[in-house]
PABA-319635 format. One line per 10 residues: their letters; for each residue y, z, x of C-alpha. Coordinates in Angstrom, 1 decimal, decimal comma, m for minus. Each point is the difference from the previous one (the first is absolute). Layout:
BEGIN
a> Y/Z/X | ...
REM end
This chain:
BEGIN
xxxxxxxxxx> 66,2/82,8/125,5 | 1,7/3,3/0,5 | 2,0/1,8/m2,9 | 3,8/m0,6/m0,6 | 1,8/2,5/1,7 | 2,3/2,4/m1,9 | 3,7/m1,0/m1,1 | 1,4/2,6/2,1 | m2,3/m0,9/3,5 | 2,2/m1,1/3,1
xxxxxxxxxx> 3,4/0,8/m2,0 | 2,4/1,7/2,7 | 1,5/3,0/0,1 | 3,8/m2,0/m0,2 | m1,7/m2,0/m3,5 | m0,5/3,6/m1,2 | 3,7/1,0/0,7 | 1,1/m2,5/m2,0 | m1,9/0,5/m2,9 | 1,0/4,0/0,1
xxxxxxxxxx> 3,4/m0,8/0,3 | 0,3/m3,2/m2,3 | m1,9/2,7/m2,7 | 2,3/2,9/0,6 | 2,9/m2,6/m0,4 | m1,5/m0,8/m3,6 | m0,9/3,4/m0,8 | 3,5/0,9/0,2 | 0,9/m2,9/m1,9 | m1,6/0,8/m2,8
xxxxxxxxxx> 0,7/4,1/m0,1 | 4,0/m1,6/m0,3 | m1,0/m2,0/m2,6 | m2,5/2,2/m2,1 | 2,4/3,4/0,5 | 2,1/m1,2/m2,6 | m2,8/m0,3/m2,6 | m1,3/3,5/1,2 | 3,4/1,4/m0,9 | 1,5/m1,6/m2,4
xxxxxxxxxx> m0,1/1,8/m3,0 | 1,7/2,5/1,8 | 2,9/m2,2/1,6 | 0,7/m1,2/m3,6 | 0,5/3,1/m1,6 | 2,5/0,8/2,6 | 2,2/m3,5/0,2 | m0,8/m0,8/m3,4 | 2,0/1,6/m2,9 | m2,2/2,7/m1,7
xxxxxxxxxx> m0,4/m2,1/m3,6 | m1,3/m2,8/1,7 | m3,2/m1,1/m2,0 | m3,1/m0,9/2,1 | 0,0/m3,8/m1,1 | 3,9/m0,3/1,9 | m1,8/2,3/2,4 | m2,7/m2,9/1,0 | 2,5/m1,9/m0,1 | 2,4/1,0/2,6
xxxxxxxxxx> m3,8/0,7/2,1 | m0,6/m3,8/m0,6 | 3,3/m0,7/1,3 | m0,3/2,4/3,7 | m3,8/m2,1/0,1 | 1,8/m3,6/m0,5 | 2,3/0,7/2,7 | m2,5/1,4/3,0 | m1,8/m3,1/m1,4 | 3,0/m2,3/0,6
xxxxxxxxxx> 0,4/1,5/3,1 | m3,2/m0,7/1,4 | m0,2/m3,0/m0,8 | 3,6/m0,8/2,1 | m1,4/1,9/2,9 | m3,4/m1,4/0,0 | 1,5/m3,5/1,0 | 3,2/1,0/1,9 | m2,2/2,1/2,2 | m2,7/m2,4/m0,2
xxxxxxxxxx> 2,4/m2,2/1,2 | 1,5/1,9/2,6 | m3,4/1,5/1,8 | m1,5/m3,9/m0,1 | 3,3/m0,6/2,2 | 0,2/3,2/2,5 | m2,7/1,8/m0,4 | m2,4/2,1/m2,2 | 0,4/3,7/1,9 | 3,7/m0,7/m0,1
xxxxxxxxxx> 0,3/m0,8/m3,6 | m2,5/2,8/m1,1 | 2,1/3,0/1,6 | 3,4/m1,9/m1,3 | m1,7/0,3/m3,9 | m1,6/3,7/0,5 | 3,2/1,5/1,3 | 2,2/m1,9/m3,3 | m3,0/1,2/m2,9 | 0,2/3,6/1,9
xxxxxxxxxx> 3,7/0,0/m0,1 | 0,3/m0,8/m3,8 | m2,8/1,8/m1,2 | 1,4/3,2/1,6 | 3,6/m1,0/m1,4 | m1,5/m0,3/m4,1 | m0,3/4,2/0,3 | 4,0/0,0/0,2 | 0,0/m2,6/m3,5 | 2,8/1,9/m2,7
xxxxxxxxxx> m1,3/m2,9/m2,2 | m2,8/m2,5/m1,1 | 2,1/m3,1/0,9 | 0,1/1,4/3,5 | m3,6/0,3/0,1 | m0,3/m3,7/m1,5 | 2,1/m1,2/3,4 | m1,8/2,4/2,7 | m3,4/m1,1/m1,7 | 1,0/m3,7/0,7
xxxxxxxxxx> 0,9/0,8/3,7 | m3,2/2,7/0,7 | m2,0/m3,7/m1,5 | 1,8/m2,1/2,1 | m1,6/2,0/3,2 | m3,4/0,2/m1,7 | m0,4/m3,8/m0,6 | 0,7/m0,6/3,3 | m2,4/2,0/1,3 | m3,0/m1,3/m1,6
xxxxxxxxxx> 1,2/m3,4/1,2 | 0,1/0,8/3,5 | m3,1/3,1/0,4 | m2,5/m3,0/m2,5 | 0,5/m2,8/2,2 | 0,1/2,2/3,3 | m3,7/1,1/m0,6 | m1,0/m3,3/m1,1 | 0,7/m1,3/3,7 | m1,1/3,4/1,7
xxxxxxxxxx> m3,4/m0,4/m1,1 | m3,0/m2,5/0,2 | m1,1/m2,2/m3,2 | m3,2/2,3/m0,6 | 2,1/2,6/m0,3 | 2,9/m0,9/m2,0 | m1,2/0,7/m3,0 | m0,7/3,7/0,9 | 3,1/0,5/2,0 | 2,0/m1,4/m2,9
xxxxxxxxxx> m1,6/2,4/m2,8 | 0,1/2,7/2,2 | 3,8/m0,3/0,7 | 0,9/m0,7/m3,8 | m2,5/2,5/m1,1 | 1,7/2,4/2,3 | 2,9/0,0/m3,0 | m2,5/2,6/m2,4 | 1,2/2,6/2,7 | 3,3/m0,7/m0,6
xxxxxxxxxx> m0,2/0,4/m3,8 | m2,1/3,1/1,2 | 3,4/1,4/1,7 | 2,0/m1,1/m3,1 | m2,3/2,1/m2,2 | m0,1/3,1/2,1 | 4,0/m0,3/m0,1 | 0,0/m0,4/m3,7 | m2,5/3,1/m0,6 | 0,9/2,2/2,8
xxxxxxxxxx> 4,0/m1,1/1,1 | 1,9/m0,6/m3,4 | m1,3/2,7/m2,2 | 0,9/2,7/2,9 | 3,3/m1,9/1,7 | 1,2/m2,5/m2,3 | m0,3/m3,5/0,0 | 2,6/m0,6/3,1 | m2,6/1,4/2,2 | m2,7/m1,9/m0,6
xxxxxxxxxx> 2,7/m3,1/1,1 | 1,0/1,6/3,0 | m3,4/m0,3/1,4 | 0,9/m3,6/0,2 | 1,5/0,4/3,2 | m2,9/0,9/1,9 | m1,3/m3,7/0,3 | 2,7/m0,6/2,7 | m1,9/2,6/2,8 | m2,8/m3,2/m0,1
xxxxxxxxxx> 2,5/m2,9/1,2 | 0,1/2,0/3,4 | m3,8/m0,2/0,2 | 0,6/m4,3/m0,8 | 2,5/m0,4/2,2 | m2,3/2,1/3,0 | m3,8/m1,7/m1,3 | 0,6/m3,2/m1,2 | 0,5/m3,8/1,2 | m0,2/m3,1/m1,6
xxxxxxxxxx> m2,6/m1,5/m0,9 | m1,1/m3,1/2,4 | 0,0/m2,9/m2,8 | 3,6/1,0/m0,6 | 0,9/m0,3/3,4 | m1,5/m3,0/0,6 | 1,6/m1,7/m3,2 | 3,4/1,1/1,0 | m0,6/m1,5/3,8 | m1,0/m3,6/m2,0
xxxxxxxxxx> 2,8/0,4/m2,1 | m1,3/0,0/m3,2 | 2,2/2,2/m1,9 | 2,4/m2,1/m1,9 | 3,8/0,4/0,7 | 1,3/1,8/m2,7 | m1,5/2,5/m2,5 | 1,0/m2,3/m3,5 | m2,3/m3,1/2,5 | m2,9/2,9/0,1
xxxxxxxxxx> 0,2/0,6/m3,4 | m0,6/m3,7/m0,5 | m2,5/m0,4/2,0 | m2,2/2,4/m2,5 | 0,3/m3,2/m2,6 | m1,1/m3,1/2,4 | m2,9/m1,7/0,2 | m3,3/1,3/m0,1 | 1,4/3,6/m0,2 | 1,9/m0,1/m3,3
xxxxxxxxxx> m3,0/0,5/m1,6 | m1,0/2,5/2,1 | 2,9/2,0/m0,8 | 0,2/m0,4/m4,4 | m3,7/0,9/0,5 | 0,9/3,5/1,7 | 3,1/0,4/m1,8 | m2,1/m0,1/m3,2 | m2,1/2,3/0,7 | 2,5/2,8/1,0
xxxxxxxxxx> 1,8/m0,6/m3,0 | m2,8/0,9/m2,1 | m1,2/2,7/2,0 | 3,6/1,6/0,4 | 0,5/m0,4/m3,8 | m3,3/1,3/m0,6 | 0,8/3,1/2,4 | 3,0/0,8/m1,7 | m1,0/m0,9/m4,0 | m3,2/0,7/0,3
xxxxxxxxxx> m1,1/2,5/2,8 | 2,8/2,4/m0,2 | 0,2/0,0/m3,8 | m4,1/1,4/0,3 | 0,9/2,4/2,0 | 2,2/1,2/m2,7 | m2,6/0,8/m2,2 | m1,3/3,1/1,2 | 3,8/1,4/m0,4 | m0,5/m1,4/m3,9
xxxxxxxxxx> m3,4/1,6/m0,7 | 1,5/3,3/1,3 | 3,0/m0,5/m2,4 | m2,2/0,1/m3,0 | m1,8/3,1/1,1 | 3,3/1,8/0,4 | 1,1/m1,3/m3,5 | m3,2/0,9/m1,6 | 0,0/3,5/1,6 | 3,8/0,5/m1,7
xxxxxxxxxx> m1,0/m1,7/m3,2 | 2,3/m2,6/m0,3 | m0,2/m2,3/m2,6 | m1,5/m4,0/0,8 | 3,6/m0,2/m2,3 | 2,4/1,5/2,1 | 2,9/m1,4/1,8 | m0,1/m1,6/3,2 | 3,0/2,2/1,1 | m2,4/3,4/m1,0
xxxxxxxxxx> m2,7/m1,8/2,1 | 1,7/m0,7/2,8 | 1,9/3,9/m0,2 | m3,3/1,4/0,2 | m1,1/m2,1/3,0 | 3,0/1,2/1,9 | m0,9/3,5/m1,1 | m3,3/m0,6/1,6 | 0,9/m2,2/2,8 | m1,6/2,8/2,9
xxxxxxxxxx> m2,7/0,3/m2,1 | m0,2/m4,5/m0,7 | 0,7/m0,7/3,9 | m3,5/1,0/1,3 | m1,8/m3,0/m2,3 | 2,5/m2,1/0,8 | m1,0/0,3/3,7 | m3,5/0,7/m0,5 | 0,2/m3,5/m1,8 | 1,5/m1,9/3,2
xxxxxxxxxx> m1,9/1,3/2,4 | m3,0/m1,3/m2,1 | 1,2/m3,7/m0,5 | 1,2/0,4/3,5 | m2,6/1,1/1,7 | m2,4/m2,8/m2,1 | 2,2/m2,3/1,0 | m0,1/0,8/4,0 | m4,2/m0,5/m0,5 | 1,0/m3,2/m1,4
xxxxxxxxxx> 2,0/m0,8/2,6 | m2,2/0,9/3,2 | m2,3/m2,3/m2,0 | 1,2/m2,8/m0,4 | m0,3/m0,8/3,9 | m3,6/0,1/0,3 | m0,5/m1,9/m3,1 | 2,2/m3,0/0,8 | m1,7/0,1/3,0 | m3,2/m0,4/m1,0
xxxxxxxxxx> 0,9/m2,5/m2,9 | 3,3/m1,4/0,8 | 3,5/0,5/m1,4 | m0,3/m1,9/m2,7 | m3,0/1,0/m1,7 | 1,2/4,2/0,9 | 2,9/m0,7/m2,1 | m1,2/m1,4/m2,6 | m2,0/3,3/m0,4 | 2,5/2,1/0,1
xxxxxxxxxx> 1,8/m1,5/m2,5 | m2,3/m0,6/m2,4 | m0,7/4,2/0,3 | 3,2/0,7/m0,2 | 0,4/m1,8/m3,4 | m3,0/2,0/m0,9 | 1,3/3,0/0,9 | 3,1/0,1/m1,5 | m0,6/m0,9/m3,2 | m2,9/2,6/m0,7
xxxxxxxxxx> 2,1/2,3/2,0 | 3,4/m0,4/m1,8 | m1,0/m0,4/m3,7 | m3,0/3,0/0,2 | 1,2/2,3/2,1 | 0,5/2,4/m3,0 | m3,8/m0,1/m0,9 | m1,4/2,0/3,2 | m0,3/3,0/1,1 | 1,5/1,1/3,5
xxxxxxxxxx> m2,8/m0,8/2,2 | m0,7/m3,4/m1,3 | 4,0/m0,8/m0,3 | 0,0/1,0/3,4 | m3,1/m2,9/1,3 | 2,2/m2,5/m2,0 | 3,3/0,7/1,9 | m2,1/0,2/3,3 | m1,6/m3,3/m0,9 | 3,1/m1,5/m1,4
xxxxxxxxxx> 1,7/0,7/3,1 | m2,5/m1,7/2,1 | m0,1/m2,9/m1,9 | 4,1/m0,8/m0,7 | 0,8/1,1/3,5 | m2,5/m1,2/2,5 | 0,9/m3,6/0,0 | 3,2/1,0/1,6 | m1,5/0,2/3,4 | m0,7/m3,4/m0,3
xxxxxxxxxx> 3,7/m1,0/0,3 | 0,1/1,6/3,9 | m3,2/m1,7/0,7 | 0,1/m3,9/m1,7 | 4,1/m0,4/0,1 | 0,1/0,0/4,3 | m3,0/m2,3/m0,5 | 1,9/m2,5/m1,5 | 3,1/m0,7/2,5 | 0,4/m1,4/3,6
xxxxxxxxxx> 1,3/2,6/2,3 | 3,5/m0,9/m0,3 | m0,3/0,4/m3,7 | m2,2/3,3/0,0 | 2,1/2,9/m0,7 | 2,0/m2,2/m2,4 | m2,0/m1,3/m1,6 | m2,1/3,0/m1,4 | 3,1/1,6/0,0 | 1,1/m2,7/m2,5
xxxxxxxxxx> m2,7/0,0/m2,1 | m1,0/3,9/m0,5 | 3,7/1,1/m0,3 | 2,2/m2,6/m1,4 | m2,3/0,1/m2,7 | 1,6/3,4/m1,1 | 2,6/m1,9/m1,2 | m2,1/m1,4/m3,1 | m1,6/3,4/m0,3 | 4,0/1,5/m0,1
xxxxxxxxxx> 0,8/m2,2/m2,8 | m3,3/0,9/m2,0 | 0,8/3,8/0,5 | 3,5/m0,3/m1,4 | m1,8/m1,7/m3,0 | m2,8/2,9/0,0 | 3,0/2,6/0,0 | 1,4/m1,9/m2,8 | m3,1/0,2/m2,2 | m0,7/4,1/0,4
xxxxxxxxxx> 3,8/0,2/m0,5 | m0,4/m1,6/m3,6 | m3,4/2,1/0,1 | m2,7/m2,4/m0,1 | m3,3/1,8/1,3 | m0,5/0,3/3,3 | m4,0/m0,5/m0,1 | 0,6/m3,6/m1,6 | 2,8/m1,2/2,3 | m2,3/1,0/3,2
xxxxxxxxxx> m3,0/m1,9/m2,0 | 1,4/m3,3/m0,4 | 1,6/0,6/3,6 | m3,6/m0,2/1,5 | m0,9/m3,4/m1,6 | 1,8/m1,3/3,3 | m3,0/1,4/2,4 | m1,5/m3,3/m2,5 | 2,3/m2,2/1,6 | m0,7/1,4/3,8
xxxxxxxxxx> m4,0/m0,9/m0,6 | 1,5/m4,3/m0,1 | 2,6/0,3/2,6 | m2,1/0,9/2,4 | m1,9/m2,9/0,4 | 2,3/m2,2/0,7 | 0,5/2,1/3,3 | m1,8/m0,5/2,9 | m3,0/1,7/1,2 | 1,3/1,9/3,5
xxxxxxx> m3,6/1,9/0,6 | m1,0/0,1/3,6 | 2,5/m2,7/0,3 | 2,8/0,2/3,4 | 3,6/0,7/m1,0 | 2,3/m3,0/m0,1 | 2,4/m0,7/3,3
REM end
């Protein structure tokens, strides 16, 4: 009996243009949503009055996150709907050229309310991209090697955080803030190379010759609740929530900690009291903020690039022992994680801190990959883009509400370590609601 052949044997140059344009799709997706995280301190002490405390400060943040959030969950099933209708290349240069535009627009914001708006239209672009470049790949390639192809194309998002790191180190210390939004516009230069590479996939064209698209976009929206698929969908949309609310309450928030253990150096190092004010704190930080910014980075590009490992992961392993059972795993190690992470992070010295956020970032991140690979798995082709559009994106809308509340709480200054801890009891909730899903491994997609 001869050996298995690799995942990649026999897959054609075309499958490979795909994936390298599906990933550079998503890597710009996520430099327009992580940029604002990477510069944010800065934007607020310029649209935000100079007394504003740094609870109100988390708050208003909270706010600009709920709204990209809102936004990508609308775009996620409007453009979910509209590529399952005309087409995936034509919807996926339609939604680079609008999260380009608005991202490149936010560097011209004279206030935070106008950020809040452009940060719901730059979402609105990025939902819909997942939607389309997810369930494009999903048909592109055979069932052996979906599971590589889709970690490799969600993966493909750590360089993206890598871009909105470099911008956050390099561009708004040097240029200011605006700058590092004005990058946004480059995205647009790849919707020449979609319109001149790609063409649709051949299950979509064959469901559109049959006819099974229904009429009207409220009929496909529907259509995700029938009958043997309604299921399907709660299942998926389940699983994003917690992930998504995870993401943003539980793997951003670690990242944060770096930035916190570098605070308490700088107050040490001036002598300041374990008494003192939180306005003298938070003066000194600003005195220090060149000095605070390189920790803050060093810290995301730790969880970051943990998280990308976790992410290229999480392919092979849910192909070797099934969606189900790889995130189950995942789940369970990111509760792990998070809690020793979160509530010892004090105790450590650098190098040990610095495992943790690697391993933390792996483990609360990796499951995300998941998402590109199980969602397409789970709808007919008519459904496809939709349908994992649905599920990973409209969940933002839950996560939205939950960061309004999370705003709330640091605003009345509850401790951000214990809001992010009982945040990432949901990754307990994720281990059950997986198995009422199906097992897809090695299994053909749905026509």
């Amino acid at each position: 009996m001869s050996p298995p052949s690799a995942w990649y044997s026999g897959i054609t140059r075309y499958q490979w243009l795909v994936l390298a344009i599906a990933s550079l799709g998503w890597i710009f997706d996520v430099f327009e949503g992580q940029v604002l995280l990477s510069s944010e301190k800065q934007m607020l002490a310029d649209l935000l009055p100079a007394d504003t405390s740094e609870g109100t400060r988390d708050y208003y943040k909270y706010l600009a996150l709920a709204a990209f959030l809102a936004g990508g969950a609308l775009g996620g099933v409007v453009f979910g709907a509209v590529a399952d209708r005309i087409g995936r290349a034509r919807t996926m240069i339609v939604t680079i050229l609008m999260y380009s535009l608005f991202t490149c627009l936010t560097a011209f914001a004279k206030s935070w309310w106008q950020v809040v708006v452009l940060r719901f239209l730059v979402a609105l672009g990025v939902g819909g991209e997942w939607a389309v470049a997810s369930a494009m790949v999903a048909e592109v390639f055979p069932p052996r090697a979906r599971a590589w192809s889709g970690a490799i194309f969600h993966g493909s998002s750590t360089f993206g955080a890598y871009l909105a790191i470099a911008a956050g180190q390099f561009v708004v210390p040097r240029f200011g803030w605006q700058w590092a939004f004005l990058v946004g516009a480059a995205p647009a230069l790849l919707t020449l190379w979609i319109r001149w590479g790609l063409r649709e996939p051949e299950q979509w064209l064959q469901a559109r010759s049959q006819s099974k698209q229904p009429a009207f976009a409220a009929g496909q929206l529907l259509a995700l609740f029938e009958p043997g698929i309604a299921g399907r969908t709660l299942v998926g949309f389940s699983l994003a929530v917690i992930g998504l609310a995870t993401y943003w309450g539980v793997h951003v928030n670690g990242k944060e900690m770096a930035l916190r253990r570098a605070r308490v150096l700088v107050e040490q190092r001036a002598g300041l009291s374990a008494a003192a004010p939180q306005t003298e704190r938070e003066a000194l930080w600003q005195a220090h903020a060149a000095e605070l910014k390189r920790p803050e980075m060093w810290g995301m590009l730790l969880a970051v690039t943990g998280g990308g490992f976790g992410l290229f992961s999480f392919g092979p392993i849910c192909e070797r022992w099934g969606r189900r059972p790889a995130f189950t795993l995942f789940h369970i190690g990111g509760l792990v994680m998070a809690v020793l992470l979160l509530q010892t992070y004090q105790r450590w010295n650098d190098a040990v801190f610095g495992v943790l956020l690697f391993v933390f970032g792996f483990w609360t991140l990796g499951m995300h990959a998941g998402y590109a690979i199980y969602f397409p798995e789970l709808y007919p082709t008519r459904l496809r883009s939709l349908g994992a559009g649905f599920c990973f994106n409209f969940a933002r809308i839950t996560t939205a509400v939950m960061l309004v509340v999370n705003g709330k709480l640091r605003e009345a200054n509850v401790p951000l370590e214990t809001a992010a801890s009982l945040l990432s009891l949901l990754f307990l909730a994720g281990v059950v609601i997986v198995w009422f899903g199906p097992e897809t491994k090695g299994t053909a997609l749905p026509t």
